[in-house]
C-alpha positions in Angstrom: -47.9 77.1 -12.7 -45.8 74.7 -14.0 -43.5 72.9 -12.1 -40.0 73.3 -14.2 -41.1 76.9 -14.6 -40.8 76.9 -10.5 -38.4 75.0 -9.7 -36.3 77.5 -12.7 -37.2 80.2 -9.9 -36.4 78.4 -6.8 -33.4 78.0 -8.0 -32.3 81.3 -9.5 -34.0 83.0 -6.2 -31.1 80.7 -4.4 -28.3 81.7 -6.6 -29.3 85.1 -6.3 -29.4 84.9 -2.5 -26.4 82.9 -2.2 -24.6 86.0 -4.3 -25.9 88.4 -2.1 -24.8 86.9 1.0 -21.4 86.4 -0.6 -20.8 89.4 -1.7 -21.8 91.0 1.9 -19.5 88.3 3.5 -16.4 89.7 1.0 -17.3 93.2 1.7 -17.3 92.3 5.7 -14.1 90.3 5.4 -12.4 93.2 3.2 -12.2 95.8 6.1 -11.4 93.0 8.7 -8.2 91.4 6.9 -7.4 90.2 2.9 -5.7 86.8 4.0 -8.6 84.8 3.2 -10.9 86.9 1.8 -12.9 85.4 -1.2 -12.8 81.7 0.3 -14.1 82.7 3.7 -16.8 84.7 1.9 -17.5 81.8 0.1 -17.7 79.5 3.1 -19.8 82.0 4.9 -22.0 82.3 1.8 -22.5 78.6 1.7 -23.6 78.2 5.0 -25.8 81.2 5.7 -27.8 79.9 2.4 -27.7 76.6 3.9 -29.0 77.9 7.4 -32.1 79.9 5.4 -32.7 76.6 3.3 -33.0 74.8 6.5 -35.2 77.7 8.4 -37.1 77.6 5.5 -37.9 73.8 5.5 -39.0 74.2 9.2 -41.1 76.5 8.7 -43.4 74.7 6.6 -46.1 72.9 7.6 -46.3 68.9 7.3 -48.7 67.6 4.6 -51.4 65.6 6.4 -52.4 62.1 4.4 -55.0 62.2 2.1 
């Protein structure tokens, strides 16, 4: 596989998610109060996708030297 071609899907898989998690965040926010709605959704958004990213990273193993 080529590696533009994977890094295109990295990074649309990390929009999508980042979407997702926004849009559940807005939904969430909706019933609790409309004050700050959309930029707390946002700001949860950002930082759930920046906890998985991080999760993510730890979970892979270390390359050994070659």
């Amino acid at each position: 596989m080529k590696t533009y071609i994977f890094g295109l899907g990295i990074l649309l898989m990390l929009s999508f998610s980042l979407a997702g998690m926004t849009w559940t965040a807005a939904l969430t926010l909706r019933r609790a109060s409309d004050r700050f709605g959309p930029l707390t959704a946002v700001a949860i958004g950002v930082a759930s996708l920046i906890a998985l990213i991080t999760a993510l990273a730890w979970s892979v193993p270390a390359r050994e030297a070659v």
